[in-house]
C-alpha positions as CSV (number, residue, x, y, z in Angstrom):
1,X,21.0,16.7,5.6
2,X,18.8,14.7,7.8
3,X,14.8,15.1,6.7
4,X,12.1,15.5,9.6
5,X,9.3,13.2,9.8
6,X,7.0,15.9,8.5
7,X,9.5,16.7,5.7
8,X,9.3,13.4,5.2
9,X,5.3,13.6,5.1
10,X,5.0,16.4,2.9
11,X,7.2,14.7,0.2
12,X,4.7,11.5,0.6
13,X,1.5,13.5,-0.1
14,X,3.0,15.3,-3.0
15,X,5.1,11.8,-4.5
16,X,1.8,10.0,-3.9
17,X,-0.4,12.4,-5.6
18,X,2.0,12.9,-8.7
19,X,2.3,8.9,-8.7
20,X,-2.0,8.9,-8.8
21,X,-2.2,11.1,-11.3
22,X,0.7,9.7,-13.4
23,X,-0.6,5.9,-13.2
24,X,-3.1,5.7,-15.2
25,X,-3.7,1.8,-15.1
26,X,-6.1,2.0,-11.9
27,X,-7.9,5.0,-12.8
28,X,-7.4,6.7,-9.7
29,X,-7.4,10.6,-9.5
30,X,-5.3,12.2,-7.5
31,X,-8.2,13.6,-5.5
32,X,-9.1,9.7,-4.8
33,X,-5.7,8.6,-4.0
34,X,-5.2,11.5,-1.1
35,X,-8.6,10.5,-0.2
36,X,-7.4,6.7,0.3
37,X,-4.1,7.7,1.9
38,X,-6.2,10.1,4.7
39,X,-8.8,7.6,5.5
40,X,-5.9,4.8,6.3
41,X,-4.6,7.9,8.3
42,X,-1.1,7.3,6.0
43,X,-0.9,3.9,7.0
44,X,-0.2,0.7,5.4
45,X,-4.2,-1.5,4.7
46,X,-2.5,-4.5,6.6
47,X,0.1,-3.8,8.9
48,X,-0.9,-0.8,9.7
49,X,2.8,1.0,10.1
50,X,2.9,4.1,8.6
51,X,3.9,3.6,5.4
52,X,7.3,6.5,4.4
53,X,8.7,7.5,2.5
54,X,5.2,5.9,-0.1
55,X,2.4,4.0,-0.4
56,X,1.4,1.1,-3.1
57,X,-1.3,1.4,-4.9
58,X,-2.5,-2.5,-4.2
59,X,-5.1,-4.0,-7.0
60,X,-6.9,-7.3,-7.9
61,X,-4.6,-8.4,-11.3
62,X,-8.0,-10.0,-12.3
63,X,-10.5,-7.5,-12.1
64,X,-7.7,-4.4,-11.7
65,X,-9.9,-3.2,-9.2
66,X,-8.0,-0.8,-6.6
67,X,-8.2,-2.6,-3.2
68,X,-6.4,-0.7,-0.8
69,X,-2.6,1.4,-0.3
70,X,0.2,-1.0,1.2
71,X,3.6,0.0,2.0
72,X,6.2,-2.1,-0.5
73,X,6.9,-5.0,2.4
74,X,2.8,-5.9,2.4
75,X,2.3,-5.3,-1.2
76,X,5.5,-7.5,-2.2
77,X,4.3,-10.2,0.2
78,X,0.7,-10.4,-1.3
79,X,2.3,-10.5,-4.6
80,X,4.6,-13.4,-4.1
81,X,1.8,-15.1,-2.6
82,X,0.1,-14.9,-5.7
83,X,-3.0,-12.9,-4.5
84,X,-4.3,-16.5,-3.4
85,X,-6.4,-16.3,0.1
86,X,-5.5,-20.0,0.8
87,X,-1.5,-19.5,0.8
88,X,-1.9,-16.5,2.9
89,X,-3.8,-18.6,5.0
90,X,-1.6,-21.7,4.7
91,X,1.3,-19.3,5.7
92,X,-0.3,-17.8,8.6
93,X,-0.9,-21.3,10.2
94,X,3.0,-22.2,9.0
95,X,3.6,-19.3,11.0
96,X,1.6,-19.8,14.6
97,X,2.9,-23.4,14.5
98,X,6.2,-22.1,15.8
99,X,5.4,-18.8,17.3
């Protein structure tokens, strides 16, 4: 059975919140987590595409402060980029070189 965008939706809001509440590493409530996902209006911190069926929880692995929700392309890319500024930036100037 094919699931509707809003089925979709509602299964997000409900997986995220459970996902909040059940990772307790970054100390976010659920309440703060649904507050997070509404103010990115659902939507991935960097690209911006709305981010189904989940979103990432996305931290600094140094402090383990909570930065932001990324869908799993952004978060996976930050991550094997080390969380280093100056790769990102090295790979965004690989990139524009042959744009």
């Amino acid at each position: 059975m094919a699931k509707t965008k809003e089925q979709i939706r509602a299964y997000n809001k409900a997986y995220s919140a459970r996902l909040a509440v059940k990772d307790w590493r970054y100390g976010l409530t659920s309440e703060q987590f649904e507050d997070m996902r509404l103010a990115q209006e659902g939507r991935c911190a960097i690209c911006r595409i709305e981010a189904l069926p989940r979103l990432h929880i996305d931290h600094n692995h140094k402090t383990g402060k909570v930065r932001g929700l990324l869908c799993g392309n952004c978060n996976k890319g930050i991550g094997l980029l080390r969380d280093n500024p100056d790769f990102l930036q090295s790979a965004m100037e690989y990139l524009q070189r042959y744009v």
